[in-house]
C-alpha positions as CSV (number, residue, x, y, z in Angstrom):
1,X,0.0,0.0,0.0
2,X,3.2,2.3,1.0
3,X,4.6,1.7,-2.2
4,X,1.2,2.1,-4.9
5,X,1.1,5.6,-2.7
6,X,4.8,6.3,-2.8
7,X,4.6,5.9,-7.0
8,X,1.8,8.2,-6.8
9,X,3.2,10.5,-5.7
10,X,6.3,10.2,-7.9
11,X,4.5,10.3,-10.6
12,X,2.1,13.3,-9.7
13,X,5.2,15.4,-9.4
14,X,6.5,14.4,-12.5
15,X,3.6,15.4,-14.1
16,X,3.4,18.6,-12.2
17,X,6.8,19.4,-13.2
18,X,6.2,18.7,-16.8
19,X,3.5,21.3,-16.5
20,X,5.6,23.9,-15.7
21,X,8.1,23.2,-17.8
22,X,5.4,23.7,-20.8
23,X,4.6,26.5,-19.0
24,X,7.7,28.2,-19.4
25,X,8.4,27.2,-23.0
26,X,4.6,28.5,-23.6
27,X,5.8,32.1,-22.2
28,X,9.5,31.8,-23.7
29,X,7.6,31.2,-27.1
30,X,5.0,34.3,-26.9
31,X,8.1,36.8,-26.3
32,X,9.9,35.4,-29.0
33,X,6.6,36.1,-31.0
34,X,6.1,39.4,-29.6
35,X,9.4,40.6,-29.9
36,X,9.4,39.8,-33.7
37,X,6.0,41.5,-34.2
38,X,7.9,44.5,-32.8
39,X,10.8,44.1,-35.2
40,X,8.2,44.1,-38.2
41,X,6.5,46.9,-37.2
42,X,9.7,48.7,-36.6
43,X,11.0,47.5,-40.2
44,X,7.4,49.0,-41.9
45,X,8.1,52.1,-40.2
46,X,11.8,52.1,-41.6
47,X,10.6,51.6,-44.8
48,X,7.5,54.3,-44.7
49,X,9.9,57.0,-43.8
50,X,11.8,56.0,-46.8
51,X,9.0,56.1,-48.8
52,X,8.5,59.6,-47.4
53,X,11.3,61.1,-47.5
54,X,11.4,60.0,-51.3
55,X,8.0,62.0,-51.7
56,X,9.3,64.9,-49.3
57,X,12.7,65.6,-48.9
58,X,11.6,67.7,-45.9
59,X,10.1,65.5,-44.0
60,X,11.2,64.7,-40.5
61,X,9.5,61.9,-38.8
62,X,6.2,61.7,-36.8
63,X,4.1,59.0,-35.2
64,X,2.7,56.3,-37.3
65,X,-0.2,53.6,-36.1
66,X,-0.2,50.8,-37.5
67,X,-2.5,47.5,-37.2
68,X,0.1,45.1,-34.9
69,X,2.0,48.1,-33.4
70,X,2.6,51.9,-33.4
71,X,6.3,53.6,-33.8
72,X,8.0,56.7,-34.1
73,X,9.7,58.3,-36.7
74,X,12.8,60.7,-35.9
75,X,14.7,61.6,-39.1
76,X,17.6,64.6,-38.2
77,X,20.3,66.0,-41.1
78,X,23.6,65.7,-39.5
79,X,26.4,67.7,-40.5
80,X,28.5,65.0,-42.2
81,X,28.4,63.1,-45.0
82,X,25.4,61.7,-44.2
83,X,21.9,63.6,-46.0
84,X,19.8,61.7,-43.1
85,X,20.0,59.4,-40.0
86,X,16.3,57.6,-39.7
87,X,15.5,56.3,-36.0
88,X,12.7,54.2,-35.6
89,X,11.2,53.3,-32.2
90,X,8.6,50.4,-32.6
91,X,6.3,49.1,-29.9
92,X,4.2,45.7,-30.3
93,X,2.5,45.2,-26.8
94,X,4.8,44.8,-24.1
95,X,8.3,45.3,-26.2
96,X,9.5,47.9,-27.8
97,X,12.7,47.7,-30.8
98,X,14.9,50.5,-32.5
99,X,16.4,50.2,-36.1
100,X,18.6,53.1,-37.3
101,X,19.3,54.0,-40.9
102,X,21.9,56.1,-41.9
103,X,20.9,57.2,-46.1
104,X,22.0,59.4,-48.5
105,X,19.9,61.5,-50.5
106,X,20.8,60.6,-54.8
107,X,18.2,62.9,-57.3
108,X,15.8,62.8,-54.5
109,X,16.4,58.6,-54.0
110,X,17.0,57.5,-50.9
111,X,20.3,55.2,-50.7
112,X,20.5,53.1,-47.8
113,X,24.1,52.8,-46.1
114,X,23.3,51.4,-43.2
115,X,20.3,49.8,-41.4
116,X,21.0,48.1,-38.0
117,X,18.7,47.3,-34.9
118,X,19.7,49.0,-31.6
119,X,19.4,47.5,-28.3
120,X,17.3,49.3,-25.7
């Protein structure tokens, strides 16, 4: 009797552990997911202020709301060689990513020379 008792418990905590291990990997999963969405939404920003600043060499940025996420568009003209430097701020729920572009301006065509995600 001691022992059918003994394996019964054994085994409920195995199964109890198992739970919380898929758990874990559930919520390990979902801000992989999230995180990701966040990166999209930060690279459809990137690449509205390009389209933007192709229309409108002026323009500089703004707030844009979009259907997984929102973001916000900060594009400054630095003083070297460098016609713009695009910052993108994207949030998707809970987390938030930054991409930076550094572009040149070519007959009003926006060249890309650099585009890389900063940590926050």
């Amino acid at each position: 009797m001691i022992i059918v008792v003994m394996i019964s418990t054994i085994a409920f905590l195995m199964a109890y552990s198992a739970s919380l291990l898929g758990l874990g990997d559930l919520q390990i999963t979902d801000s992989f997911e999230q995180g990701s969405l966040a990166l999209g939404v930060a690279d459809s920003c990137a690449e509205e202020a390009l389209y933007r600043l192709r229309l409108d060499n002026n323009y500089n940025g703004g707030n844009l709301v979009l259907s997984d996420g929102s973001c916000i568009i900060e594009i400054i003209d630095p003083a070297d060689a460098v016609d713009r430097q695009i910052t993108v701020t994207a949030t998707a729920g809970a987390y938030n990513r930054k991409i930076q572009l550094a572009v040149d301006l070519l007959n009003n065509e926006p060249i890309i020379l650099t585009w890389q995600d900063i940590s926050l």
